[in-house]
C-alpha positions as CSV (number, residue, x, y, z in Angstrom):
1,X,29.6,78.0,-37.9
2,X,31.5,80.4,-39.3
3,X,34.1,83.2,-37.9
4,X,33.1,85.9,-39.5
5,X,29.6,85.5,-38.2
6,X,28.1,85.9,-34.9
7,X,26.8,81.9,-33.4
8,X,23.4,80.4,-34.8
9,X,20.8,81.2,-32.0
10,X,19.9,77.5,-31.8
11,X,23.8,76.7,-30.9
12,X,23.7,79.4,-27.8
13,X,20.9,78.2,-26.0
14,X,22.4,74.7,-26.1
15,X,25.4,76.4,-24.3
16,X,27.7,76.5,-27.0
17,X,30.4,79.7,-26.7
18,X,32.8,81.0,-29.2
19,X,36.4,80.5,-28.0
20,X,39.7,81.4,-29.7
21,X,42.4,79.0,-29.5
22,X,45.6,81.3,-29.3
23,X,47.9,78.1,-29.1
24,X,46.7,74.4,-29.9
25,X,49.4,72.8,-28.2
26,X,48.3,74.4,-25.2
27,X,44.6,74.2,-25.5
28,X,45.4,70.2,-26.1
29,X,47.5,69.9,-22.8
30,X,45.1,71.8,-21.0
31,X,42.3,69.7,-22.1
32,X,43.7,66.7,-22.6
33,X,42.2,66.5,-26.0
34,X,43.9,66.3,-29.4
35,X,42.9,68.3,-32.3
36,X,43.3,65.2,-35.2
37,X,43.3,67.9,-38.2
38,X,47.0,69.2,-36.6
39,X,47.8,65.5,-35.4
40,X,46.9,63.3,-38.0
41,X,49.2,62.2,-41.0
42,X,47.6,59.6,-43.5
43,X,49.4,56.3,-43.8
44,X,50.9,57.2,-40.0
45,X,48.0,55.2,-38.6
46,X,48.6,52.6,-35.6
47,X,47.6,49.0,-36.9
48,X,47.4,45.7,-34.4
49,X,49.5,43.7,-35.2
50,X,48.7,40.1,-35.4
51,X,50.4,37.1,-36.5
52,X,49.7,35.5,-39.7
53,X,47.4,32.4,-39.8
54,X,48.4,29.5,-41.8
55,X,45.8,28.4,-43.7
56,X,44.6,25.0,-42.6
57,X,42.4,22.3,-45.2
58,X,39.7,21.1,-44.3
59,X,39.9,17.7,-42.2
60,X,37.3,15.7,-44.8
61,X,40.8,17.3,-47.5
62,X,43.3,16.0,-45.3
63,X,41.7,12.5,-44.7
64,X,41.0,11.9,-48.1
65,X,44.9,13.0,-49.3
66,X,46.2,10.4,-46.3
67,X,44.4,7.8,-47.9
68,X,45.4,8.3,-51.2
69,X,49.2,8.6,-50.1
70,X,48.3,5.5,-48.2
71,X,47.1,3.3,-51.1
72,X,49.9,5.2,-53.2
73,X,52.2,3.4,-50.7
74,X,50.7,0.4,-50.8
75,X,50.8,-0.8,-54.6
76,X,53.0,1.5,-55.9
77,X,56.6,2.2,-56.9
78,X,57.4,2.0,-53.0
79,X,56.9,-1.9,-52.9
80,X,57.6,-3.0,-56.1
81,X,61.4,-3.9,-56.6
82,X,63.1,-5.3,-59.9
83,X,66.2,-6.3,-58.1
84,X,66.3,-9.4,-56.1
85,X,67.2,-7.9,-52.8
86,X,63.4,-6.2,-50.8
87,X,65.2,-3.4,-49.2
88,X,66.5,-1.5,-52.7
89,X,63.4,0.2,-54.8
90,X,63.0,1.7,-57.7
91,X,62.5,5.2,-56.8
92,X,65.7,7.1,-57.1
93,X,67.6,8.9,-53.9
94,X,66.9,12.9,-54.4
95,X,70.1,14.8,-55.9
């Protein structure tokens, strides 16, 4: 509809009636509604918030990365010992 023209016939026999908002603050207190055009600001939106996931791997990933750790462990650098004495290895202490 416009305001400068008298209401669509179809619109009055549904019960529609033209009413002038002198004050939108008011009208919105009144009526409990909110008018989003006066309300609204664009990026002002309320979000849930929600706590990031971590991402998880697949179990079938994880099972198959344990066992190659495992065997890594096994026969690798982690066993193996130039020096006579088993409880020094090879792998050097992080800096």
């Amino acid at each position: 509809m416009r305001n400068d023209q008298p209401m669509p016939e179809v619109y009055a026999r549904q019960g529609f009636e033209r009413v002038e908002i002198m004050s939108m603050s008011k009208f919105e207190k009144e009526t409990g509604l909110v008018h989003e055009a006066s309300n609204f600001v664009s990026g002002n939106e309320e979000m849930a918030y929600r706590e990031p996931e971590l991402p998880r791997a697949p179990k079938e990933v994880l099972e198959k990365l344990a066992l190659d750790v495992a065997e890594g462990a096994a026969s690798g650098p982690w066993t193996e010992s130039s020096l006579p004495d088993p409880i020094k290895f090879n792998i050097p202490a992080p800096i």
